[in-house]
PALUMGU-282864 format. One record per residue (C-alpha): residue in three letters; x, y, z. Coordinates in steps of 0.05 Angstrom, whole numbers, padded with zeros to 5 digits, always signed. Example, Ala and Ser with C-alpha at 12.3 -4.5 7.8 and 13.67 -1.06 7.14 Angstrom:
BEGIN
ala+00246-00090+00156 ser+00273-00021+00143 
This chain:
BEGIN
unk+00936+02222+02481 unk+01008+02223+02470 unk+01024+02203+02543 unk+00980+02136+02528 unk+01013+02121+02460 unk+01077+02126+02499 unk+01054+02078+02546 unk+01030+02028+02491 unk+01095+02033+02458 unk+01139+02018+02521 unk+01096+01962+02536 unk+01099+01935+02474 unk+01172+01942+02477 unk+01177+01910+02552 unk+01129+01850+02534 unk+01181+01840+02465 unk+01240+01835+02507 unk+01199+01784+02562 unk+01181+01750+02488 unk+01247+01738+02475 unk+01271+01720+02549 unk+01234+01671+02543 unk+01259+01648+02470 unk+01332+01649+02500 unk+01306+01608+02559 unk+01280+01554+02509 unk+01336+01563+02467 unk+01379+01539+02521 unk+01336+01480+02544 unk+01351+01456+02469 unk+01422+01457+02477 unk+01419+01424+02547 unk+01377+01369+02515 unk+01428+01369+02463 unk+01389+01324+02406 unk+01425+01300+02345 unk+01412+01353+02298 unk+01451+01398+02347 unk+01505+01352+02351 unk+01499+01346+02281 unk+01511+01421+02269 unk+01568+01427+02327 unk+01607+01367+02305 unk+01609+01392+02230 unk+01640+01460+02263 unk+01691+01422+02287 unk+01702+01389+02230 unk+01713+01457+02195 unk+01761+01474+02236 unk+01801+01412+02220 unk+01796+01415+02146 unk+01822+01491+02152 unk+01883+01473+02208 unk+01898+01393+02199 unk+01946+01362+02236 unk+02014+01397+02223 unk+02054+01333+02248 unk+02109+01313+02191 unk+02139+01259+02231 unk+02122+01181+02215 unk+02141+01146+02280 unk+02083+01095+02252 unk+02091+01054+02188 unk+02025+01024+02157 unk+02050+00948+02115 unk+01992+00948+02070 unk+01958+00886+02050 unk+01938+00920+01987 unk+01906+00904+01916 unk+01981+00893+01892 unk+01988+00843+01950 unk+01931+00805+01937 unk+01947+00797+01858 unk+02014+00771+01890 unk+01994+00727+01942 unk+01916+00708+01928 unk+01863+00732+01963 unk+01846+00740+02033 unk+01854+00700+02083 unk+01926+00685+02068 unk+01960+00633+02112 unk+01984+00640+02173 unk+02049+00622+02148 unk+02052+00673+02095 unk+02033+00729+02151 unk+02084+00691+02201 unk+02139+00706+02141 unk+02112+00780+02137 unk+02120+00786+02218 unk+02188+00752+02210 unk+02212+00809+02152 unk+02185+00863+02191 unk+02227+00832+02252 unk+02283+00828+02216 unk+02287+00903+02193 unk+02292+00929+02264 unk+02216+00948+02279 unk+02202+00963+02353 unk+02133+00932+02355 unk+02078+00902+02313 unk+02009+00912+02321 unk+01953+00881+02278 unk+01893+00908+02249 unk+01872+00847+02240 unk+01835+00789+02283 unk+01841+00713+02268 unk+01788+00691+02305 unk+01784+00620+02277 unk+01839+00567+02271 unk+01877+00567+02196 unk+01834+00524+02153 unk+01896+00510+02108 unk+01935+00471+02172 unk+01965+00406+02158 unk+01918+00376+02206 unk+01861+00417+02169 unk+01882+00388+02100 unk+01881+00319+02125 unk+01813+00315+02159 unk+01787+00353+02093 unk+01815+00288+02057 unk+01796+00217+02071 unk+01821+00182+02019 unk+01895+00193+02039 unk+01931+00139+02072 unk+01940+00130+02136 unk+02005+00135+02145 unk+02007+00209+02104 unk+01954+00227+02150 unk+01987+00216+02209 unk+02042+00250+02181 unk+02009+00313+02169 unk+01975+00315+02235 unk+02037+00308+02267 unk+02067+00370+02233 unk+02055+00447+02269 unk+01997+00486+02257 unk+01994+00544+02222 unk+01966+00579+02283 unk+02033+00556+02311 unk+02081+00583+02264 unk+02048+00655+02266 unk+02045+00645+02345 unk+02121+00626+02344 unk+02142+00689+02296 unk+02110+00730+02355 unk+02166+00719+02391 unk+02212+00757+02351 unk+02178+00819+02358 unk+02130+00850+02405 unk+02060+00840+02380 unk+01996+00873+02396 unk+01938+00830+02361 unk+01866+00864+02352 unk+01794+00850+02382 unk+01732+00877+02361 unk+01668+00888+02409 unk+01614+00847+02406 unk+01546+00875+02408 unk+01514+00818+02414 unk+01536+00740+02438 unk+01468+00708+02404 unk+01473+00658+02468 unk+01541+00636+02464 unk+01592+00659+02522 unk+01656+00703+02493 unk+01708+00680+02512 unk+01754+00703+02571 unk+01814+00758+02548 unk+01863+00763+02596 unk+01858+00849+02591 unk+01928+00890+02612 unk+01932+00921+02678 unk+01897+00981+02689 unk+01892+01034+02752 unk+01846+01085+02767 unk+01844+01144+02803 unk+01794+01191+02829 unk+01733+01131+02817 unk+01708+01082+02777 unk+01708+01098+02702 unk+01674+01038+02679 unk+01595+01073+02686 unk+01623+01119+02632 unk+01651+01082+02585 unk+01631+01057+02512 unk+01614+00986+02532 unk+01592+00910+02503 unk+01574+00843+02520 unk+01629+00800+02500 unk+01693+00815+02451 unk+01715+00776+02379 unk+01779+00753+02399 unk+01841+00713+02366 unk+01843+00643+02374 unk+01877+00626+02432 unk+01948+00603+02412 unk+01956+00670+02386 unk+01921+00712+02441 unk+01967+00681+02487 unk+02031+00685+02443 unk+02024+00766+02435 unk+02052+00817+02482 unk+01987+00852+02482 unk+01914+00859+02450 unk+01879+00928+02426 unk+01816+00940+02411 unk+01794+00968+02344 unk+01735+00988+02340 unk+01735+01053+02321 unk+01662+01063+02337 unk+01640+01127+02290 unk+01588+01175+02307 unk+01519+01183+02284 unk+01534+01204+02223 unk+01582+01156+02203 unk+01653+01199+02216 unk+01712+01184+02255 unk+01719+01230+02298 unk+01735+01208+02374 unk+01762+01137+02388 unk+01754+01111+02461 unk+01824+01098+02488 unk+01792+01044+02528 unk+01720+01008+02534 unk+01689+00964+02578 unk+01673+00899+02564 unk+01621+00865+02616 unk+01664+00891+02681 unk+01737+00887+02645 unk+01765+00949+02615 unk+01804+00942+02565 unk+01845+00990+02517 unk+01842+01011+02446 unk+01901+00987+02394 unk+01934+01057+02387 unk+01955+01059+02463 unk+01968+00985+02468 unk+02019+00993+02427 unk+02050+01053+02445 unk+02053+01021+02515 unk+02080+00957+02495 unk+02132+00994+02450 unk+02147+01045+02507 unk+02161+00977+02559 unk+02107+01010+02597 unk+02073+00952+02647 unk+02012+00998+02666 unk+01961+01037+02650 unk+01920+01093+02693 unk+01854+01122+02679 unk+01836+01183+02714 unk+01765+01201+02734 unk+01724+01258+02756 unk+01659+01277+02780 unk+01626+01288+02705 unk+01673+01220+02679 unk+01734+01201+02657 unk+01790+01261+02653 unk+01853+01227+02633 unk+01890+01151+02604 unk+01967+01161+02632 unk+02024+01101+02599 unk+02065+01093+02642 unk+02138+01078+02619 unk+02201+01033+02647 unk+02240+01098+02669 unk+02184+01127+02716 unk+02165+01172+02658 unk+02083+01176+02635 unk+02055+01207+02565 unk+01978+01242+02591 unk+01924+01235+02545 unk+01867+01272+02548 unk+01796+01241+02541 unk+01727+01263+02536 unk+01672+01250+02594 unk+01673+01168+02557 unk+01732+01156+02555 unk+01742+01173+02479 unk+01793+01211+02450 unk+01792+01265+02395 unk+01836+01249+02335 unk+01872+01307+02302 unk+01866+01281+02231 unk+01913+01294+02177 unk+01907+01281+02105 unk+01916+01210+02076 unk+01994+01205+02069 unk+02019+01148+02015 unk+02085+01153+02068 unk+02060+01109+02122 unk+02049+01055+02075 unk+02100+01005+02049 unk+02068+00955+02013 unk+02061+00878+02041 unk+02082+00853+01974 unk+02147+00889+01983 unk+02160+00868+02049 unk+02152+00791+02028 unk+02203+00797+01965 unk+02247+00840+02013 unk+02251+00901+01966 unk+02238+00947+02029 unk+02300+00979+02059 unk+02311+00977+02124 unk+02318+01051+02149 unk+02240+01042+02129 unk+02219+01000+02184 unk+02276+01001+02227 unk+02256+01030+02300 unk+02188+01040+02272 unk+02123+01021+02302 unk+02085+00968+02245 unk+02008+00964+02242 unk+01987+00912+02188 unk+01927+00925+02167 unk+01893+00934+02090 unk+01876+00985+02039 unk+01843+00942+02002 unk+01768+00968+01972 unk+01749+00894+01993 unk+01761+00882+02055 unk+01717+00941+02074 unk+01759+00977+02119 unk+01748+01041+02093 unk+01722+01099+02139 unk+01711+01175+02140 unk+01744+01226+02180 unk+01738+01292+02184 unk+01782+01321+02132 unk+01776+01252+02084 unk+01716+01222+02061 unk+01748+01155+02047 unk+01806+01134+02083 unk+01829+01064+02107 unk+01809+01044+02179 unk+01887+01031+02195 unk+01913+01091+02180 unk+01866+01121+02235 unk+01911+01084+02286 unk+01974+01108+02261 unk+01942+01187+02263 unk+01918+01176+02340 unk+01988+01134+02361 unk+02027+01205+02336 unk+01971+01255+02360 unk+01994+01215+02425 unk+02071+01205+02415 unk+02078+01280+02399 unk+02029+01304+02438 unk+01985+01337+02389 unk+01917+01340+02421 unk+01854+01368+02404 unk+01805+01365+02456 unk+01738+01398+02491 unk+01750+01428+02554 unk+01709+01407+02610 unk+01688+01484+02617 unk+01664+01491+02543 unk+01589+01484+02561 unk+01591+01533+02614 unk+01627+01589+02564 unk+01585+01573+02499 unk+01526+01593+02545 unk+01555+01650+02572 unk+01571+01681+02495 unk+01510+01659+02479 unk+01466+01692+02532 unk+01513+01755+02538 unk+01506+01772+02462 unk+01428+01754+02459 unk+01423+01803+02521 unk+01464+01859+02486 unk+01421+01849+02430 unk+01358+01860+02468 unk+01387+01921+02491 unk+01415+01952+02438 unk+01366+01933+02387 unk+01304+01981+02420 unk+01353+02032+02417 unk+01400+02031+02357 unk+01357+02004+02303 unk+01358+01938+02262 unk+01414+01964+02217 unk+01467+01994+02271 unk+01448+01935+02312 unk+01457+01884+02265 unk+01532+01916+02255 unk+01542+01914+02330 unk+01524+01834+02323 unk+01565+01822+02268 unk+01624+01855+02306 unk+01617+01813+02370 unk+01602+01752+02334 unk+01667+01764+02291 unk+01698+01770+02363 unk+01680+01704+02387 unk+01690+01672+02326 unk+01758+01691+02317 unk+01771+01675+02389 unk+01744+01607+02383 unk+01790+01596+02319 unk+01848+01626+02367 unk+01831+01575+02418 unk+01831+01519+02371 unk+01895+01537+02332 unk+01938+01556+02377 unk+01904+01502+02444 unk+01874+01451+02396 unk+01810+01463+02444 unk+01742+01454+02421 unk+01689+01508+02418 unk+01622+01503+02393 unk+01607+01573+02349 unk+01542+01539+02325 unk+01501+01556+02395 unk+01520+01621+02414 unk+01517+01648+02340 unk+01445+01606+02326 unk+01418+01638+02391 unk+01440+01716+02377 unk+01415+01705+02306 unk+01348+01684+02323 unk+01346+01732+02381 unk+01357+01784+02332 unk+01311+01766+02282 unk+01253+01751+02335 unk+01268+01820+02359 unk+01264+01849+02287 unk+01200+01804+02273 unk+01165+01826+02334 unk+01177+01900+02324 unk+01154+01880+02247 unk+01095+01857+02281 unk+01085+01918+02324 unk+01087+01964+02272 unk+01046+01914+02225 unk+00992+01913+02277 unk+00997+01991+02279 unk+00986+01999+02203 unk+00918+01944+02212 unk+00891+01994+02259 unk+00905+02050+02207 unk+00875+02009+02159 unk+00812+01981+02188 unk+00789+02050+02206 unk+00790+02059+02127 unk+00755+01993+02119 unk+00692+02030+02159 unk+00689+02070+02091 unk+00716+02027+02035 unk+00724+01952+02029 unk+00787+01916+02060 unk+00803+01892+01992 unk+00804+01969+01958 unk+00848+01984+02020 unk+00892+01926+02010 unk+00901+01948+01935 unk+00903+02021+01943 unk+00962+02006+01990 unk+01004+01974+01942 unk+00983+02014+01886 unk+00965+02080+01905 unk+00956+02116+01833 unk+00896+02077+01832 unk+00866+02139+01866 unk+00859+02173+01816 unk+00796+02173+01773 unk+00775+02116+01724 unk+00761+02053+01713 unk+00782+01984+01677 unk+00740+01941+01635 unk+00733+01868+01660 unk+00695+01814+01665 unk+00658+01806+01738 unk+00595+01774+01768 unk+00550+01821+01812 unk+00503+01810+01864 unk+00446+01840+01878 unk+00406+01820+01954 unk+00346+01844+01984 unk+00296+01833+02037 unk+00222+01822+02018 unk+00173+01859+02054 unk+00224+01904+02090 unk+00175+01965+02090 unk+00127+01915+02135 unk+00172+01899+02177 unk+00204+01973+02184 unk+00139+02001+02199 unk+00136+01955+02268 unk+00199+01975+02287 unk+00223+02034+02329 unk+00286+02072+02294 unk+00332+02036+02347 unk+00305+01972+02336 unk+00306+01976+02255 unk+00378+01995+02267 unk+00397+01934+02318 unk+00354+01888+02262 unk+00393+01917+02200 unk+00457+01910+02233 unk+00444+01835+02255 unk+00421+01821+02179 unk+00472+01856+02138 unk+00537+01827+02184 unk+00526+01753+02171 unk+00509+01775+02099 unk+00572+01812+02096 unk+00613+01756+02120 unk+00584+01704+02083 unk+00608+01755+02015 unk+00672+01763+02040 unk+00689+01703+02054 unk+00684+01683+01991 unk+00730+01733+01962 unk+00668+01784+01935 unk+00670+01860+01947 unk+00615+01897+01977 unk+00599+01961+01934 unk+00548+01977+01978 unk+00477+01980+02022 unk+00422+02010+01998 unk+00380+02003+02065 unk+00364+01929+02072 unk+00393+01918+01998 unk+00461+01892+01984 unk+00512+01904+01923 unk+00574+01859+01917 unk+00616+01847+01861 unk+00678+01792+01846 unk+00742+01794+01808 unk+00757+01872+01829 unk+00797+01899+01848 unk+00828+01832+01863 unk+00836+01778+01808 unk+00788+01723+01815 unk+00795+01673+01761 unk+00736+01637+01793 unk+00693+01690+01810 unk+00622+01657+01781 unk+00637+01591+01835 unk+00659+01646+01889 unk+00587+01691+01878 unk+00550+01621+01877 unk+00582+01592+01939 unk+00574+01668+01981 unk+00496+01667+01949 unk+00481+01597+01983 unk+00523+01615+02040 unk+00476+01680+02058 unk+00412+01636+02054 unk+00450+01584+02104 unk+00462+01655+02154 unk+00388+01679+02137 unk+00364+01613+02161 unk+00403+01613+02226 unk+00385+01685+02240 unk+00308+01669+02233 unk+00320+01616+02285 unk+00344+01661+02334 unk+00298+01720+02324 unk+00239+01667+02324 unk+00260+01639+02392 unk+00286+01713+02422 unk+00205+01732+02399 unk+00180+01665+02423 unk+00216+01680+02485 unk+00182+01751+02495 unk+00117+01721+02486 unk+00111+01761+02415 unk+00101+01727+02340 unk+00156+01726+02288 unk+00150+01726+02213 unk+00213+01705+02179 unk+00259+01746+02140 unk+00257+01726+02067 unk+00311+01756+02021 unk+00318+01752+01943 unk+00394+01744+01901 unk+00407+01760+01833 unk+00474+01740+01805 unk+00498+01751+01733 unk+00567+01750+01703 unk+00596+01806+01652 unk+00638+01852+01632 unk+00630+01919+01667 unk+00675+01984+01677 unk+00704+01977+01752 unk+00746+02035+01786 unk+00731+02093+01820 unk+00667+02131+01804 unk+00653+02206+01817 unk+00677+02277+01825 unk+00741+02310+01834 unk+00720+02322+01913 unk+00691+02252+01925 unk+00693+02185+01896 unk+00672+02117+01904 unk+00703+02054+01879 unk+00643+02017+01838 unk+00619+01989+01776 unk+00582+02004+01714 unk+00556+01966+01653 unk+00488+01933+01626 unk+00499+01873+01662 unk+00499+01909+01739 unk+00429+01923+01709 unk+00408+01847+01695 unk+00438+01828+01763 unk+00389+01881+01796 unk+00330+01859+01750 unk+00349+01783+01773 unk+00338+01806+01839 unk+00276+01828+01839 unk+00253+01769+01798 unk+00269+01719+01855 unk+00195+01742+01885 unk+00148+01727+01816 unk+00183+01664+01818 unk+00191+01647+01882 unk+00259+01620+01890 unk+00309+01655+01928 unk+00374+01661+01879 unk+00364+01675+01805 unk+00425+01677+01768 unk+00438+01700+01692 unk+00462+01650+01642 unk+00541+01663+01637 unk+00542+01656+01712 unk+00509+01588+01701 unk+00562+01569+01647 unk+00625+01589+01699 unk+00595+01556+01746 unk+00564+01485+01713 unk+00584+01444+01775 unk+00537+01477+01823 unk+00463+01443+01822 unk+00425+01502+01780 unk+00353+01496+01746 unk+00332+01526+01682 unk+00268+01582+01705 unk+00252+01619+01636 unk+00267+01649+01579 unk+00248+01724+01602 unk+00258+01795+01574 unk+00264+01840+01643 unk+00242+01911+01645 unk+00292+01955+01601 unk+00320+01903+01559 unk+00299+01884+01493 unk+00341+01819+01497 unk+00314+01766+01528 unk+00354+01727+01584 unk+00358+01659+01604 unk+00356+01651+01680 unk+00369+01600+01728 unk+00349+01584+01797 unk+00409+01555+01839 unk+00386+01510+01887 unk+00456+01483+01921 unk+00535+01467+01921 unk+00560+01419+01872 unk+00555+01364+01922 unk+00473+01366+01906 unk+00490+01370+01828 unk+00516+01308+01828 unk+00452+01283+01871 unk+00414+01223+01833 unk+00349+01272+01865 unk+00380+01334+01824 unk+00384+01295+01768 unk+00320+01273+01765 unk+00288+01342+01783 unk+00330+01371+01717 unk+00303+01323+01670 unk+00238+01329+01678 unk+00241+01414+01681 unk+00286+01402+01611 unk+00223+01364+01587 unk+00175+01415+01620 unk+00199+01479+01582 unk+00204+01439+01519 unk+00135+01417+01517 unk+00114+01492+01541 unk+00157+01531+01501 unk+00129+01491+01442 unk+00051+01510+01467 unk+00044+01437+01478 unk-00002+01451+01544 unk-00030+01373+01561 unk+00048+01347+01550 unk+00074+01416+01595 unk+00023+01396+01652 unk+00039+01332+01654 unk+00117+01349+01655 unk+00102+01396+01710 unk+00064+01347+01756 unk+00146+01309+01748 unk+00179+01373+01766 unk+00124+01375+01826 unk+00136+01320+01855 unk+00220+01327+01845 unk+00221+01385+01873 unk+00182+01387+01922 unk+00161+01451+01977 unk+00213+01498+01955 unk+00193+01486+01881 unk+00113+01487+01898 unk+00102+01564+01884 unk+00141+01560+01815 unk+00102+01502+01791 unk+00034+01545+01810 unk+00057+01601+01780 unk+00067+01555+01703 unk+00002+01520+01725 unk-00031+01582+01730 unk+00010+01614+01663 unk-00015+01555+01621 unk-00088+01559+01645 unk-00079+01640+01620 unk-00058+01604+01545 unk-00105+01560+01549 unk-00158+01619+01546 unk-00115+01664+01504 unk-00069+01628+01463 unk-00001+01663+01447 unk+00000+01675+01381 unk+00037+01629+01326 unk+00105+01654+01325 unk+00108+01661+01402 unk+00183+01642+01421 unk+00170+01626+01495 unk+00200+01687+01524 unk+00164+01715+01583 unk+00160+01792+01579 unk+00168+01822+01664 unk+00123+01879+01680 unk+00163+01897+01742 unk+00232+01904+01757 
């Protein structure tokens, strides 16, 4: 015996760790499909590790001139003239900066031209008209103050061209190496460029998009994108490249995408910048910094000194609430869009990258298979607690490595995988062992259940000092159920096939009682005792009895079917089985009943005693379920017909009783209905010795109720002949007086 509970246990223990195999093998097909709400989780890691490390940069090679709320109450509100920005370009020139970029597009001509003004006024003469026309546009002037600086203008992608073409951008020169890069990149249909006097009059043109991910954060912009075939690159390295006098750029690209953008300065010299498999690049964000900004206000008036912008690189661009170029980042839930290029251009300028190695797949699922496996290993043998330690200790490991790696590398490991994966390897180990050990306690338990109900079990469990002797008073509703005729039909059975019957009656009977929450006390041969609310609470216990009672006749019904065909079958005749319920509701003593040496758990009271009597009234009347009349008041919804008035053997109180007839669904039957009325006026006119009125009443309850009510209505016909003859005497109160139990 102990050799084969050995073996059960080691299997058990070899089909938990093929269990979880196979968890771990799912586990990783998630993480290879990669959906967003694991991206979600990894990208928030990183973020983490940004908000705990920022950039640690001090230098501001980049200067932000703000078009800002001051700058608007100065100089109205957006758009401004081209003039007014050509006079910004012109200050910004004029203290020393190396380059210019705009985060800004002017994508349609200045509506406040000279030209503009005159075509938007036809009542000026002629001669003024011509006049203005002849004069520059504003377009112009802006165009012309590019030439005292370097200027990178802005261009946005355009996800859609709604049937127009975009227009052609001439796109700076880019090499490759290694393949083609553009299959990889963040692409669109056409771009939103500058108008064309100013496209042509800058040095260069950026893209700035900055293309957030799903969740709305900054954190990787794409250092170049393709637009139809062209590639073109993003503002940041634009301008570092025009700044730098660089004349190319070089995209590197390997089997799984694009590796590496290279600028590639005047002197032979190149700044490397890593990428991602698209092409994008990850920012290392810093906090918002009021330093890069210099207002455009104070650039205007000339308030700004010029160790501020001199040698600087410029991006003009808006703080402005809005002008909506507000964005999130990692470490800053609100941030202007512009200051996003000035973070990337000195994450680039002083080479302070964070990126994700192209290897970080391949080591995330090596951490996260190795410590799952150790797991599964150690857990069998250490325990939950000591193994739970052991996790915690490896996990700190890797954590602390993958902080290491980012601090000190500013590489990118996901912790969220590995550490998901051992956790819920660890807990699937502890739950299936839970299970094991669960399913060993059911077996402990059912063999009890042979000898006491599962419910006693259950309760004893928890509460074991309910062993002891005693009882509780409550209030409960008993059944009582037995077969009619059972002597009959024991005497033409053999010993083995009374026992096969017996068994095939009481199991559906059982089941139909436990289902619905009731407690069987116990058989008495063919009879049943149940009980409800004990040891469990049942606050509808009435329903729960009325619903199991209906239920058994449903099982009785189905079991007659059988044993009529199985006898049909053997060429034999079959009389159907035809069992009587009693239900009544009251308060009894419940607990456990008995001796010192043995005890059973049961109940006690008067109204076990009704129940019983109830019973074996279902055969004078002949319906099948009698129930007592607080049963009938907890349970007013199911379809249940008055019987009698009637004072059962033993009791000197008389009881009235009910016959329930079906669910609720029937009580609410226009047939039901009917059938109630007319018994109502029935034992009215009989209780009240009225015998013409009670026999025509009864003829109504006849015909309502039909076959199963046929019996009953012979039994009053017959009853109110028997008055008829002998009269009751005057101060008879209806009550029916049982002979039998």
């Amino acid at each position: 015996m102990a050799a084969r509970l050995w073996a059960r246990l080691t299997s058990a223990t070899v089909l938990n760790r093929a269990g979880v195999g196979v968890l771990l093998v799912l586990l990783c097909m998630l993480r290879i499909w990669d959906p967003p709400p694991v991206q979600y989780v990894r990208v928030k890691i990183f973020d983490l590790y940004q908000r705990l490390r920022p950039s640690q940069n001090t230098q501001r090679p980049v200067v932000i001139v703000d078009i800002d709320e001051e700058s608007l109450k100065a100089h109205g509100q957006w758009p401004w003239p081209r003039t007014l920005v050509a006079r910004l370009v012109d200050r910004i020139a004029e203290a020393g900066a190396v380059a210019v970029g705009f985060d800004i597009i002017f994508a349609e001509p200045d509506g406040r031209s000279p030209a503009a003004y005159a075509e938007a006024m036809p009542e000026l003469p002629e001669a003024a008209r011509q006049a203005l026309t002849a004069l520059p546009s504003n377009d112009s002037k802006l165009a012309a103050s590019f030439g005292h600086v370097p200027v990178v203008v802005a261009m946005a992608l355009l996800r859609e061209l709604r049937g127009a073409k975009a227009a052609p951008v001439k796109a700076a020169s880019i090499a490759t190496r290694g393949g083609d890069p553009r299959p990889y990149l963040i692409g669109a249909p056409g771009l939103l460029a500058n108008v064309p006097e100013l496209q042509r009059a800058a040095r260069g043109a950026g893209l700035v998009t900055h293309y957030p991910e799903f969740d709305g954060v900054v954190r990787r912009v794409p250092a170049i994108y393709r637009v139809a075939q062209t590639v073109y690159p993003t503002m940041a390295i634009e301008l570092i490249r025009i700044a730098a006098g660089g004349r190319t750029m070089v995209v590197r690209t390997g089997e799984d995408g694009v590796e590496t953008v290279i600028i590639g300065g005047p002197d032979g010299s190149s700044i490397a910048i890593p990428t991602d498999q698209r092409g994008r690049i990850w920012v290392r964000a810093s906090r918002h910094d009021p330093k890069r900004y210099v207002s455009a206000r104070d650039v205007l008036a000339g308030t700004v000194g010029k160790d501020r912008l001199e040698g600087r690189l410029v991006i003009i661009g808006t703080s402005a609430v809005g002008l909506l170029d507000i964005k999130s980042t990692p470490i800053e839930r609100g941030m202007p869009g512009v200051e996003v290029h000035a973070q990337l251009i000195e994450n680039i300028l002083f080479k302070d990258h964070i990126s994700r190695p192209f290897y970080a797949d391949a080591v995330e699922f090596f951490v996260a298979v190795a410590l799952a496996l150790i797991l599964i290993a150690l857990l069998p043998a250490l325990g939950a607690m000591r193994t739970l330690m052991t996790g915690v200790a490896l996990v700190g490991i890797a954590v602390a490595a993958a902080w290491i790696a980012f601090a000190a590398r500013g590489l990118l490991f996901d912790l969220s995988f590995p550490l998901a994966a051992s956790f819920i390897v660890y807990f699937a180990l502890t739950f299936l062992n839970y299970l094991r050990e669960e399913r060993q306690r059911r077996w402990v338990r059912s063999a009890f259940t042979r000898y006491l109900s599962p419910e006693v079990v259950t309760e004893l469990a928890k509460n074991p000092a309910r062993l002891n002797l005693g009882g509780e008073m409550r209030e409960m509703t008993l059944l009582f159920s037995d077969i009619r005729g059972f002597t009959g039909i024991s005497e033409g059975l053999d010993a083995a096939r009374l026992t096969q019957f017996m068994n095939r009656y009481l199991t559906p009977m059982t089941d139909a009682i436990m289902a619905a929450k009731g407690t069987v006390d116990k058989y008495m041969g063919d009879a049943i005792m149940a009980f409800w609310n004990a040891p469990l609470d049942d606050a509808e216990h009435a329903r729960h009895a009325c619903r199991a009672a209906l239920t058994m006749q449903e099982r009785l019904a189905a079991l007659n079917a059988a044993l009529t065909a199985e006898a049909e079958a053997a060429g034999k005749s079959f009389s159907p089985v035809v069992n009587g319920i009693g239900l009544n509701t009251a308060v009894c003593c419940v607990g456990n009943m008995g001796s010192e040496q043995r005890f059973d758990y049961s109940v006690l009271g008067d109204g076990v005693n009704l129940a019983s009597r109830l019973e074996g009234q279902t055969k004078a009347y002949s319906v099948p379920i009698l129930v007592g009349e607080e049963t009938r008041a907890k349970a007013a919804d199911f379809a249940l017909l008055e019987i009698d008035l009637i004072r059962v053997k033993g009791k000197r109180a008389p009881a009235r009783i009910f016959a329930l007839l079906g669910g609720p669904e029937m009580a609410q039957s226009e047939a039901h209905r009917a059938l109630e009325g007319a018994q109502t006026a029935f034992l009215a006119a009989y209780r009240a010795a009225q015998w013409d009125q009670a026999e025509t009443a009864l003829a109504a309850v006849r015909a309502a109720g039909g076959e199963k009510l046929a019996a009953l209505c012979a039994l009053y016909a017959e009853r109110i002949a028997e008055f008829r003859r002998d009269p009751p005497p005057p101060d008879w109160d209806g009550v029916f007086t049982a002979e039998t139990k």
